[in-house]
C-alpha positions as MATLAB code, in Angstrom:
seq = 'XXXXXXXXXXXXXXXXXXXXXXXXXXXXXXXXXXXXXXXXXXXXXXXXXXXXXXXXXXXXXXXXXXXXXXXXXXXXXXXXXXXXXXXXXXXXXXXXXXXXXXXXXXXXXXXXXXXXXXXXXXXXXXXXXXXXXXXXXXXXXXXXXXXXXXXXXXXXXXXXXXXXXXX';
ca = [
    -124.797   84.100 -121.443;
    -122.356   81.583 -122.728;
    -124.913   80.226 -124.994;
    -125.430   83.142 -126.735;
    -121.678   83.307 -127.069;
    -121.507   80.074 -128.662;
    -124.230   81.321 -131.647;
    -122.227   84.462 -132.200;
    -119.537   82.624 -132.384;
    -120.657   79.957 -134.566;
    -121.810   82.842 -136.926;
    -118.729   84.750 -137.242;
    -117.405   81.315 -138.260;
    -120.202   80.939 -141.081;
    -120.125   84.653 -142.075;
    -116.140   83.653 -142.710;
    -116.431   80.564 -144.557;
    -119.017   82.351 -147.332;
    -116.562   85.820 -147.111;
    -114.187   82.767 -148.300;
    -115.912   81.206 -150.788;
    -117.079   84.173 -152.186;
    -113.632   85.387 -152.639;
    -112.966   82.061 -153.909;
    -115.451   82.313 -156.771;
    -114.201   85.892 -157.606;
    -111.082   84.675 -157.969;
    -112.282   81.497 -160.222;
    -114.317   83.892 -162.377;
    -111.395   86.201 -162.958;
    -108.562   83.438 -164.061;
    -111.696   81.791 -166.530;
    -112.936   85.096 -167.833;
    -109.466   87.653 -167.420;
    -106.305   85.112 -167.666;
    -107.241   82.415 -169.597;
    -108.044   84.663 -172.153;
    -104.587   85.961 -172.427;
    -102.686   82.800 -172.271;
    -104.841   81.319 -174.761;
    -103.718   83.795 -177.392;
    -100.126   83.823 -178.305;
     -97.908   86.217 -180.294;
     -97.999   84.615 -183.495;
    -101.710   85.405 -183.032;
    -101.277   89.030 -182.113;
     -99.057   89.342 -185.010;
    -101.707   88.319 -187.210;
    -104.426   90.334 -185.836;
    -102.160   93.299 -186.647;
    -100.714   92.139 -189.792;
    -104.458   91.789 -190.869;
    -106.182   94.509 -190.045;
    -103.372   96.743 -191.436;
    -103.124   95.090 -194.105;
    -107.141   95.192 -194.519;
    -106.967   99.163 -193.694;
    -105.133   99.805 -196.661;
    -106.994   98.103 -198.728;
    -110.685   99.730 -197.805;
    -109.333  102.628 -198.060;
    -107.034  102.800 -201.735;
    -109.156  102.533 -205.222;
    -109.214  104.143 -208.463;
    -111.727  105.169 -211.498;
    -110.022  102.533 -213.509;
    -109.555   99.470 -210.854;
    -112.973  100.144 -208.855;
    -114.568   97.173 -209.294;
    -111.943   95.499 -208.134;
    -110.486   97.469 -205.363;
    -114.155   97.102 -204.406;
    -113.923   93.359 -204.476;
    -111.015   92.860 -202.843;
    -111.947   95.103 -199.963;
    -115.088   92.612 -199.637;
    -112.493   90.104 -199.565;
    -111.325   91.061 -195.786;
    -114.629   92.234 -194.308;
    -116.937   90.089 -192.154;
    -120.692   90.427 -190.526;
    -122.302   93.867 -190.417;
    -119.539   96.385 -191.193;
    -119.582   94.640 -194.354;
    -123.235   94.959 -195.261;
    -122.480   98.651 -194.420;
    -119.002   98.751 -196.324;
    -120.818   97.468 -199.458;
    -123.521   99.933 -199.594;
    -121.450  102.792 -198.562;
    -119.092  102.232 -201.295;
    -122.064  101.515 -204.095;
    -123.533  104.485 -203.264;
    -120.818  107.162 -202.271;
    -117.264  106.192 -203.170;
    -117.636  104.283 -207.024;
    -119.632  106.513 -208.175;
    -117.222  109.705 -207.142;
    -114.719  107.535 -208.652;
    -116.400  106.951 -211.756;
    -117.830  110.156 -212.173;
    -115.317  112.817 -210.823;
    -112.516  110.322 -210.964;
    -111.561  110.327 -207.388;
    -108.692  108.176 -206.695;
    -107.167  107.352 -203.002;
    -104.176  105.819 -201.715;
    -103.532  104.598 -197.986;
    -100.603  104.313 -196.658;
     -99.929  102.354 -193.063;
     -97.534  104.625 -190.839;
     -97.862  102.038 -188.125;
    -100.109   99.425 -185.927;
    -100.947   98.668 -182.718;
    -102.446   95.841 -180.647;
    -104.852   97.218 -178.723;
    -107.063   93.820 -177.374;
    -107.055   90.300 -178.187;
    -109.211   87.918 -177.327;
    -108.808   83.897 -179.267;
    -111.428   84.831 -181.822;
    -111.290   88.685 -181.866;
    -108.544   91.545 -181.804;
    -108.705   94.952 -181.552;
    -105.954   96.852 -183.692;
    -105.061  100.593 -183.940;
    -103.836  102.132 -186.788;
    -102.231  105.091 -187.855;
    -102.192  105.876 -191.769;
    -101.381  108.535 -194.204;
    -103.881  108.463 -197.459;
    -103.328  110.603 -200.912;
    -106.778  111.701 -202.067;
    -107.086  113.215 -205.965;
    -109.754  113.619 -208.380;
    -110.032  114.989 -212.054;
    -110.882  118.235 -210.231;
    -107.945  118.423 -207.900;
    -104.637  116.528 -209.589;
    -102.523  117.226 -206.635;
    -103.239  114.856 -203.934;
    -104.035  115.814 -200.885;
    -102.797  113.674 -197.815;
    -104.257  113.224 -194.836;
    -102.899  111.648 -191.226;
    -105.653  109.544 -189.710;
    -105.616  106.641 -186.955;
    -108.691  103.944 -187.041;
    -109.590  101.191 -184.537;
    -110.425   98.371 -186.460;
    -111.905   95.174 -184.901;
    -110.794   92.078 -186.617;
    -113.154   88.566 -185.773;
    -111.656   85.268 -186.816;
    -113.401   83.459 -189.396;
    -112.903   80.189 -190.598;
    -108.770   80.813 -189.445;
    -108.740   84.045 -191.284;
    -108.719   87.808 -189.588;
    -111.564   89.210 -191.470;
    -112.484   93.284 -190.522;
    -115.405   93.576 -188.224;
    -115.242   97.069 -187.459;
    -113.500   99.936 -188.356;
    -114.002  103.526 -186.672;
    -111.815  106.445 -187.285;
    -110.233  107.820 -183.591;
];
């Protein structure tokens, strides 16, 4: 009987030692993928993710009939990867054309910002906003209170708009 004490024994001891390196690897895995992250991105960074991306919100969102082309451009200016592909056709097909046409003009305000996620190359921002909407039609603007998410991805050591979807 002792001898099969000794095996148990021996694998309680084994089934240990892996619980403990297991744990051990968890643990590695977190700090790498969880804390490193966050210590590897500073204020100064935050700051600029915010700064950016409210900065970028107003300027998607403001044009008018006589500065379209340029509004347009400039809102190009701070947009990155797909949302921009997506941006540029939106705003070829729907919004110069009302501007043009009906004279639609818009104005965004930012209320406020929030940091929401940062990571060293990518930052999630919220913000809040107040746009003035008028057209030809309809002289009195209308304002509206809105709040968008709006993913920012570092490019070349800029904060260029990734994303943007209204919460």
């Amino acid at each position: 009987m002792r001898i099969g004490g000794a095996v148990a024994s021996r694998w309680r001891i084994v089934a240990v030692s892996l619980l403990l390196i297991a744990s051990g690897a968890l643990l590695a895995t977190l700090y790498v993928t969880q804390y490193r992250i966050d210590s590897q991105t500073d204020g100064a960074a935050a700051e600029a993710a915010v700064e950016a991306a409210s900065s970028a919100t107003a300027t998607l969102l403001s044009y008018t009939p006589e500065t379209i082309d340029a509004d347009l451009a400039a809102a190009r200016s701070v947009m990155t990867g797909e949302f921009a592909t997506y941006y540029g056709g939106f705003t070829s097909e729907v919004v110069a054309p009302a501007a043009r046409d009906r004279g639609v003009k818009a104005q965004a305000h930012v209320i406020d910002s929030a940091l929401m996620d940062i990571q060293p190359d990518q930052a999630k921002v919220l913000v809040f906003l107040k746009q003035e909407t008028a057209s030809r039609e309809r002289p009195e603007a209308a304002v509206t209170a809105s709040s968008v998410a709006v993913t920012v991805t570092k490019v070349d050591g800029t904060w260029l708009v990734s994303a943007f979807d209204p919460v």
